[in-house]
C-alpha positions as CSV (number, residue, x, y, z in Angstrom):
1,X,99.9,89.7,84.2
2,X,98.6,86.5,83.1
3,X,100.8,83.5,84.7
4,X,99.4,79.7,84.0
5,X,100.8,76.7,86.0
6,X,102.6,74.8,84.1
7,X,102.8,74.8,80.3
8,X,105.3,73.2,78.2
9,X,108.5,74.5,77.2
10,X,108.5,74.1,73.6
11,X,110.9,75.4,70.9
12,X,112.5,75.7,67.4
13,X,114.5,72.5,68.1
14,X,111.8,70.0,69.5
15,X,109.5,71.7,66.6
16,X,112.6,70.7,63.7
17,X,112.4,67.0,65.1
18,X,108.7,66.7,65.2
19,X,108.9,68.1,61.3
20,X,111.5,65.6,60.8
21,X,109.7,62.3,62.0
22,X,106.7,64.0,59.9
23,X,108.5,64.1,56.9
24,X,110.5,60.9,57.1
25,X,107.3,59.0,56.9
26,X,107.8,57.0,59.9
27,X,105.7,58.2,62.6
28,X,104.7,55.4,65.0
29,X,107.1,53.4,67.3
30,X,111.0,53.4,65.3
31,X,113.9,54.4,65.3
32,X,113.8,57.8,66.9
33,X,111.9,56.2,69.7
34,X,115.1,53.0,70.0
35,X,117.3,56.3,69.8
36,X,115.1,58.0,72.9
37,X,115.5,54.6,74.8
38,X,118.9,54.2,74.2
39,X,119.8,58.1,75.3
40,X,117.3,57.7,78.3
41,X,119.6,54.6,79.5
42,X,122.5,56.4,78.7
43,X,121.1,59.4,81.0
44,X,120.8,57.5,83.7
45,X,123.5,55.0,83.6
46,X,121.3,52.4,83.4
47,X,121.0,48.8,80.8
48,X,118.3,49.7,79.1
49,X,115.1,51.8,79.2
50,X,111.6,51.1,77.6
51,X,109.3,53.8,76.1
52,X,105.8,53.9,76.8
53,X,102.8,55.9,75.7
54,X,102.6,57.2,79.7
55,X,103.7,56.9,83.1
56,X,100.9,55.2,84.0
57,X,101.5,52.2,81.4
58,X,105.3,52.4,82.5
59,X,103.5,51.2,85.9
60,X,101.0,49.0,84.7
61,X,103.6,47.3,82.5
62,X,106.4,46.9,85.5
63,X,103.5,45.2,87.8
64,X,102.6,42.6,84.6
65,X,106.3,41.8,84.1
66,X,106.7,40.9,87.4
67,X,103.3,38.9,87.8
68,X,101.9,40.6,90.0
69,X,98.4,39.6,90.2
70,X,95.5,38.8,92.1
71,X,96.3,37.8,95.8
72,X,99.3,39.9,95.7
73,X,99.6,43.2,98.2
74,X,101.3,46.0,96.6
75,X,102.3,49.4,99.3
76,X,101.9,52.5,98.2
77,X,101.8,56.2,99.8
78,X,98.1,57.4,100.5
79,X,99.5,60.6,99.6
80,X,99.9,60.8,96.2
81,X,98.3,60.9,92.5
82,X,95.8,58.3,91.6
83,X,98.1,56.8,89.2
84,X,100.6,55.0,91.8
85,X,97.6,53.5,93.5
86,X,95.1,52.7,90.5
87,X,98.0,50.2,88.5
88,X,97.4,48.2,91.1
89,X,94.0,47.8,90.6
90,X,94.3,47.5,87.3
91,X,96.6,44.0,87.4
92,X,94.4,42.9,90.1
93,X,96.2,43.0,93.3
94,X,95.6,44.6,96.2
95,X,96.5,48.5,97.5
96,X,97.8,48.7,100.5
97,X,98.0,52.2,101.7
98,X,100.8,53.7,104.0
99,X,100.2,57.1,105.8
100,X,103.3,59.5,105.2
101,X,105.8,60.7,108.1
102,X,104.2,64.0,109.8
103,X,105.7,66.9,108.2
104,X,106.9,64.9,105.1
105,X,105.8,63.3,101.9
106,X,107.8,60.2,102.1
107,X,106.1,57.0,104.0
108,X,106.0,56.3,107.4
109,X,108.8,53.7,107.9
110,X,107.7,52.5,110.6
111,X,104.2,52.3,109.5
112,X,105.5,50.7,106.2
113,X,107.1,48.0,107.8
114,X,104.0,47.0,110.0
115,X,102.2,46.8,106.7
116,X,104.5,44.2,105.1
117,X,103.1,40.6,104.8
118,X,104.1,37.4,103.3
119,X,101.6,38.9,100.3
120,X,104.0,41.7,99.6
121,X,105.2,41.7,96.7
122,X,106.3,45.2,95.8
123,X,106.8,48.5,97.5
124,X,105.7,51.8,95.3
125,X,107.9,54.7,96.7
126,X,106.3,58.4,95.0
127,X,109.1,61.0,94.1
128,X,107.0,63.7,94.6
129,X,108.1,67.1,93.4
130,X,110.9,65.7,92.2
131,X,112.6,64.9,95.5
132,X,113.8,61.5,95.8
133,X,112.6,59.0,99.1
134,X,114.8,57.3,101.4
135,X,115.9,54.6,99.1
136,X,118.7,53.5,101.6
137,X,116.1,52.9,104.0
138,X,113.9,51.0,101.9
139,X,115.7,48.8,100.1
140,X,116.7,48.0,104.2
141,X,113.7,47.4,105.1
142,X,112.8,44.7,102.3
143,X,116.2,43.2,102.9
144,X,115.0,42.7,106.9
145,X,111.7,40.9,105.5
146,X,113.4,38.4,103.3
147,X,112.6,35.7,105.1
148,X,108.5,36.8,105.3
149,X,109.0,37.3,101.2
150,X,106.9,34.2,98.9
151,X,108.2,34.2,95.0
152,X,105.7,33.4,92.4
153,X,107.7,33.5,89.4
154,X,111.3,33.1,87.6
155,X,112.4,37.1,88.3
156,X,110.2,37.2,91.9
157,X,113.2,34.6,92.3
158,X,115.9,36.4,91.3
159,X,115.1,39.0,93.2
160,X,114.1,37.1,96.3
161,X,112.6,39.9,98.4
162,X,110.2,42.9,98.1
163,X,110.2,45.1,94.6
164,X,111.2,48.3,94.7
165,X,109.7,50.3,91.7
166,X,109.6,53.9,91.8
167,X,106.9,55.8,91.1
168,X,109.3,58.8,89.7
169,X,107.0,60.4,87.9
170,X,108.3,63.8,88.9
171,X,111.6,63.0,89.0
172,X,113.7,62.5,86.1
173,X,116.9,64.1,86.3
174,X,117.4,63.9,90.3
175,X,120.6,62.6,92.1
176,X,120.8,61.1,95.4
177,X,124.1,59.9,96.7
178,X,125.7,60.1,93.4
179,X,123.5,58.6,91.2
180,X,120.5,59.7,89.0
181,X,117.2,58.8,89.4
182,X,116.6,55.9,87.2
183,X,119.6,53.3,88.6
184,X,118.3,53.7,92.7
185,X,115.3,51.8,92.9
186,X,114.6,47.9,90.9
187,X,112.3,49.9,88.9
188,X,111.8,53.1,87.8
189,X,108.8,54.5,86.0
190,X,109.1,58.4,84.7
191,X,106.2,60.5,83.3
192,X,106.8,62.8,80.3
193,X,103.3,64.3,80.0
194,X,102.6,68.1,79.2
195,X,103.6,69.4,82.7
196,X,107.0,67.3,83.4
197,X,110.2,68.8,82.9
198,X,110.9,66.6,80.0
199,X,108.2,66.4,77.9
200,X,107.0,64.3,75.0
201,X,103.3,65.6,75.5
202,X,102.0,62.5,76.6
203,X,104.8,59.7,77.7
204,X,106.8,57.6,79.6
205,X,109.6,55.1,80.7
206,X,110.8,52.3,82.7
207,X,114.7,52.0,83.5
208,X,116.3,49.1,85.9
209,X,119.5,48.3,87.7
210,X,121.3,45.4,86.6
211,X,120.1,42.6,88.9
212,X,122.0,38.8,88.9
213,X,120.0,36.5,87.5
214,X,117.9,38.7,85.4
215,X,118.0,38.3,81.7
216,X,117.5,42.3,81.0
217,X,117.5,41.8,77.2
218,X,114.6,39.6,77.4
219,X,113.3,41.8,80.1
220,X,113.0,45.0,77.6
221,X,111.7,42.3,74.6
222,X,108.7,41.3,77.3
223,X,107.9,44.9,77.9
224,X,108.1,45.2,73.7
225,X,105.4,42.1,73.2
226,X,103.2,43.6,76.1
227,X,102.9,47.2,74.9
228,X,101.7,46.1,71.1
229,X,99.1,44.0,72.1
230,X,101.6,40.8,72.7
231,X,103.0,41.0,69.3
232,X,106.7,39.4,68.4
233,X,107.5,42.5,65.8
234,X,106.7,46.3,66.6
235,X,106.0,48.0,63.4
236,X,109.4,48.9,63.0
237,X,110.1,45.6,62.8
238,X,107.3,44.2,60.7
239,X,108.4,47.0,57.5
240,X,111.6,45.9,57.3
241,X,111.6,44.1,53.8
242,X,110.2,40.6,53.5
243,X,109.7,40.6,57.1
244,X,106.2,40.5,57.7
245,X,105.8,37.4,59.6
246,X,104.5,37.6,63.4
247,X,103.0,35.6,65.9
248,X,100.7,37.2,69.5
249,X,102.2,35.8,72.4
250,X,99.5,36.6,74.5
251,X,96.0,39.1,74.5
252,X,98.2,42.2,75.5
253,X,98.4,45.6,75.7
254,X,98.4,48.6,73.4
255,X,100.7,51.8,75.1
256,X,103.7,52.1,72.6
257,X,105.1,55.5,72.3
258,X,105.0,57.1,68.9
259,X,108.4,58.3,67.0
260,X,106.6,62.3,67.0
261,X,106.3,61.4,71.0
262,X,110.2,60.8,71.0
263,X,111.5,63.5,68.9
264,X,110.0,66.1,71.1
265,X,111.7,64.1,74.1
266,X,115.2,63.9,72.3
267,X,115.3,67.7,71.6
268,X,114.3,68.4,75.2
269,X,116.8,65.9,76.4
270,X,119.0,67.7,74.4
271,X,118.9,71.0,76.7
272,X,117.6,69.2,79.8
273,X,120.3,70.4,81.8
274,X,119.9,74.1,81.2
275,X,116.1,73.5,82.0
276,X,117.2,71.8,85.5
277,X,119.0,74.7,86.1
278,X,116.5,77.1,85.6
279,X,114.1,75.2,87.9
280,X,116.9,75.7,90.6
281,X,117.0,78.9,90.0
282,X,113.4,79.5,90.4
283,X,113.1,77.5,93.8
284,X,116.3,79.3,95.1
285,X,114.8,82.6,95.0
286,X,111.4,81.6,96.0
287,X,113.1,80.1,99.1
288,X,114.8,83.8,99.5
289,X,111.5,85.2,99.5
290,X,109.7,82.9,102.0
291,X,112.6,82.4,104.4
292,X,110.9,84.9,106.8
293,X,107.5,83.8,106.1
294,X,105.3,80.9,108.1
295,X,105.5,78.7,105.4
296,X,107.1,75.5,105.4
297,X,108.8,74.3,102.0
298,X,110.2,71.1,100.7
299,X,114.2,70.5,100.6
300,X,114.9,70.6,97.1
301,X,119.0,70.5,97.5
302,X,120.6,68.1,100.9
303,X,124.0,66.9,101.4
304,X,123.1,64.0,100.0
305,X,120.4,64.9,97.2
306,X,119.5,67.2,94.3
307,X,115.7,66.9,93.4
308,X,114.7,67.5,89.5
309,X,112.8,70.8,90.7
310,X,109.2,69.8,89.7
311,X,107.2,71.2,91.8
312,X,107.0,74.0,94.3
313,X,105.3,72.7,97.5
314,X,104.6,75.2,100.0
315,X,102.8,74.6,103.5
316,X,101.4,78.1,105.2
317,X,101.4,77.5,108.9
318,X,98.5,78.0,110.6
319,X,95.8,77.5,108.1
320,X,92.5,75.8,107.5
321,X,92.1,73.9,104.4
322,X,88.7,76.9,103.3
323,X,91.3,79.8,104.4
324,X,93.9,77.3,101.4
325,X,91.3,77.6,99.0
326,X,90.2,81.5,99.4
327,X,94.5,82.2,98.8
328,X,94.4,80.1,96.1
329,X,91.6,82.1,94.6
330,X,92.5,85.4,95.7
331,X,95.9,84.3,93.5
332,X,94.1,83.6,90.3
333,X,92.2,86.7,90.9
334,X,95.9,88.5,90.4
335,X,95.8,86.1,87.7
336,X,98.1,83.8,89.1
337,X,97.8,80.0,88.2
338,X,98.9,77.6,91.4
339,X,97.5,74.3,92.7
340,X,97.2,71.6,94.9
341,X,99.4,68.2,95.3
342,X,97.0,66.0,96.3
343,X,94.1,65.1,97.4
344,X,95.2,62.2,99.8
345,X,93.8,58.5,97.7
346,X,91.3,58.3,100.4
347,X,89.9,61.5,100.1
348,X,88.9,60.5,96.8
349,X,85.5,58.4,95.9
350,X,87.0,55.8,93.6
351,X,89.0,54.9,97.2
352,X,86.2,55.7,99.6
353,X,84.4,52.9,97.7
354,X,87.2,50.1,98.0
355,X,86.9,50.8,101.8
356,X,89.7,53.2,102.6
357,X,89.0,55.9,105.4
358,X,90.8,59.1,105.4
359,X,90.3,59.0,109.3
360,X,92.9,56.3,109.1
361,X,95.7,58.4,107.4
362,X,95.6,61.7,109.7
363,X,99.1,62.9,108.4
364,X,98.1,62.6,105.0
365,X,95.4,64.9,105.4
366,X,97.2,67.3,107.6
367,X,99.9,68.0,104.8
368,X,96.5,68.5,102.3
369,X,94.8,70.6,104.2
370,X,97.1,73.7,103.9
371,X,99.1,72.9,100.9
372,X,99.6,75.4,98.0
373,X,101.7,74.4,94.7
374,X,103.3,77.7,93.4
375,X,104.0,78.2,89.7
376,X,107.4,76.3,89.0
377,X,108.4,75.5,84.9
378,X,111.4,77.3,82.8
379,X,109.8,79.2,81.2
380,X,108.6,81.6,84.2
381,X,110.5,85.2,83.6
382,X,112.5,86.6,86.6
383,X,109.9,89.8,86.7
384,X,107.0,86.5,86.3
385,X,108.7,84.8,89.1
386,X,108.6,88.5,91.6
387,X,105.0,89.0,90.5
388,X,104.4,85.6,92.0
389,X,106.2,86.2,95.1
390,X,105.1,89.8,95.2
391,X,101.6,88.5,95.5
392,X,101.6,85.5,96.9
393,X,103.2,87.4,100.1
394,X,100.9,90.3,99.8
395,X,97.6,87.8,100.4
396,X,99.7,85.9,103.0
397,X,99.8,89.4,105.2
398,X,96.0,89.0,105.0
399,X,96.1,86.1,107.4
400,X,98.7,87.8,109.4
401,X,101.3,85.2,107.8
């Protein structure tokens, strides 16, 4: 049995709406990607949402509209993809990197607040696997530093204290007291690349709460003139008849989504909850299976929470970081796909080189070291899903686990 990590779950409805942008003749940015913004917002119960070409720009985007720039700090998780750290870099500003909580994969608190200065300017909490940080802590926590907080700019102003903007990536369709991921944090930035649950092959957003003070509708017409290279008119726009006249506001940006990108994301919106639910039901009886086991997995469903179900983290107890790697390799031997989320940011050169030491984020590397990412996506059969488990358990008895 052949069993890959994560491949996309495609079908006759998301192929009839690609067909249908082909044939309509309008395949850029239009009006299947206004109607994927407007269901995204409607989704999460929030204003408005912005379409991007990827997560990443969704980030990079959020950081420019809120001037953040050279001189500014900008926290972030050291555990986590590259992407939450290297938008940072990208406008300028400087990382500052936060070791998570032992055991966990949200930040230190504590840790977080030493790292606040009167640079701070915004606060990147990571959803990873889909489960949602501890948002009523943070947005405490910036509250208590008002006073050390130094606006730049008209919506710095508004806000008048540390930026929140979630790097949720992983976690489109969560809940946490209530309410979905997308109207917790200031801003929220989701991925729809290949792997996500909701997928427009490569893709993204950016949602917001309503915040006094903030003109959203200008807000969303910034992100527009940023993501087509500062240009008053997206395409759309521009062929409307007679209307060809445009001006660049500024030398800007070019990470637009595409209306073939939105039509697969409106048919998978379309049965998103059906695919949440299967990935609940996939963790559930992975959980079943490991109960007994010595390996530690993440809460996917609290009293308070339900994460999207991206990704299975497991944690075997015991382990060495070479004994990690021979399981994951006796698994694709079985030919079983799994993985490994992440490499901590300072494990990684790019990092090494701005300075940052991995001695300096122990708890970072101690959740790497023995961390295996089993197969997780909707489209895993139940008899897949034992073959997984059957196997996975089976090379865990080598290591007396």
């Amino acid at each position: 049995m052949k069993i890959p990590f994560s491949p996309p779950d495609i079908g006759d409805e998301e192929i009839k709406e690609v067909v249908s942008s082909l044939k309509s003749g309008w395949i850029t940015t239009g009006p299947k990607t206004k109607e994927f913004e407007t269901q995204i917002a409607q989704y999460c119960h929030t204003p408005k949402a912005v379409c991007l070409n990827s997560g990443t720009a969704a980030m990079e985007m959020t950081l420019r509209v809120l001037g953040i720039r050279e001189g500014d700090e900008v926290i972030v998780p050291s555990y986590t993809y590259t992407a939450s750290c290297s938008v940072i870099c990208h406008v300028g500003a400087t990382p500052v990197m936060v070791d998570i909580a032992k055991d966990s994969l949200e930040m230190d608190y504590e840790k977080l607040k030493q790292a606040i200065t009167n640079k701070t300017k915004v606060i990147i909490p990571v959803d990873i696997a889909g489960i949602l940080c501890d948002y009523e802590k943070l947005f405490a926590i910036v509250e208590n530093q008002k006073n050390r907080f130094e606006a730049k700019n008209e919506i710095q102003k508004a806000f008048n204290r540390i930026i929140i903007m979630a790097d949720c990536a992983h976690g489109f369709g969560a809940l946490q007291n209530g309410k979905r991921a997308g109207d917790i944090a200031d801003f929220t930035c989701f991925s729809f690349h290949a792997v996500k649950n909701l997928t427009t092959a490569e893709g993204g957003a950016v949602t917001w709460k309503e915040k006094e003070g903030v003109d959203f509708e200008k807000l969303y017409k910034t992100y527009q003139i940023l993501s087509l290279h500062g240009q008053t008119k997206d395409a759309f726009a521009k062929n409307q008849l007679g209307a060809w006249e445009y001006d660049i506001l500024e030398p800007a940006y070019k990470c637009n989504m595409t209306d073939i990108q939105a039509s697969i994301g409106l048919a998978q919106l379309n049965r998103y909850e059906d695919l949440l639910k299967r990935r609940q039901e996939i963790i559930t009886r992975y959980n079943q299976a490991l109960k007994n086991k010595k390996v530690t997995v993440l809460p996917h469903v609290s009293e308070k929470a339900v994460s999207s179900g991206h990704l299975y983290i497991t944690r075997i107890d015991g382990i060495s970081s070479e004994q990690r790697n021979e399981i994951i390799l006796k698994m694709a031997e079985k030919g079983i796909a799994t993985n490994v989320h992440y490499k901590p940011l300072p494990m990684l050169t790019a990092y090494r080189n701005l300075g940052y030491k991995m001695e300096d984020y122990p708890n970072s590397y101690d959740f790497f070291k023995n961390e295996i990412t089993l197969p997780l996506y909707t489209k895993l059969t139940d008899e897949q899903v034992e073959y997984v488990i059957e196997n996975f358990v089976e090379i865990l008895g080598d290591y007396k686990i």
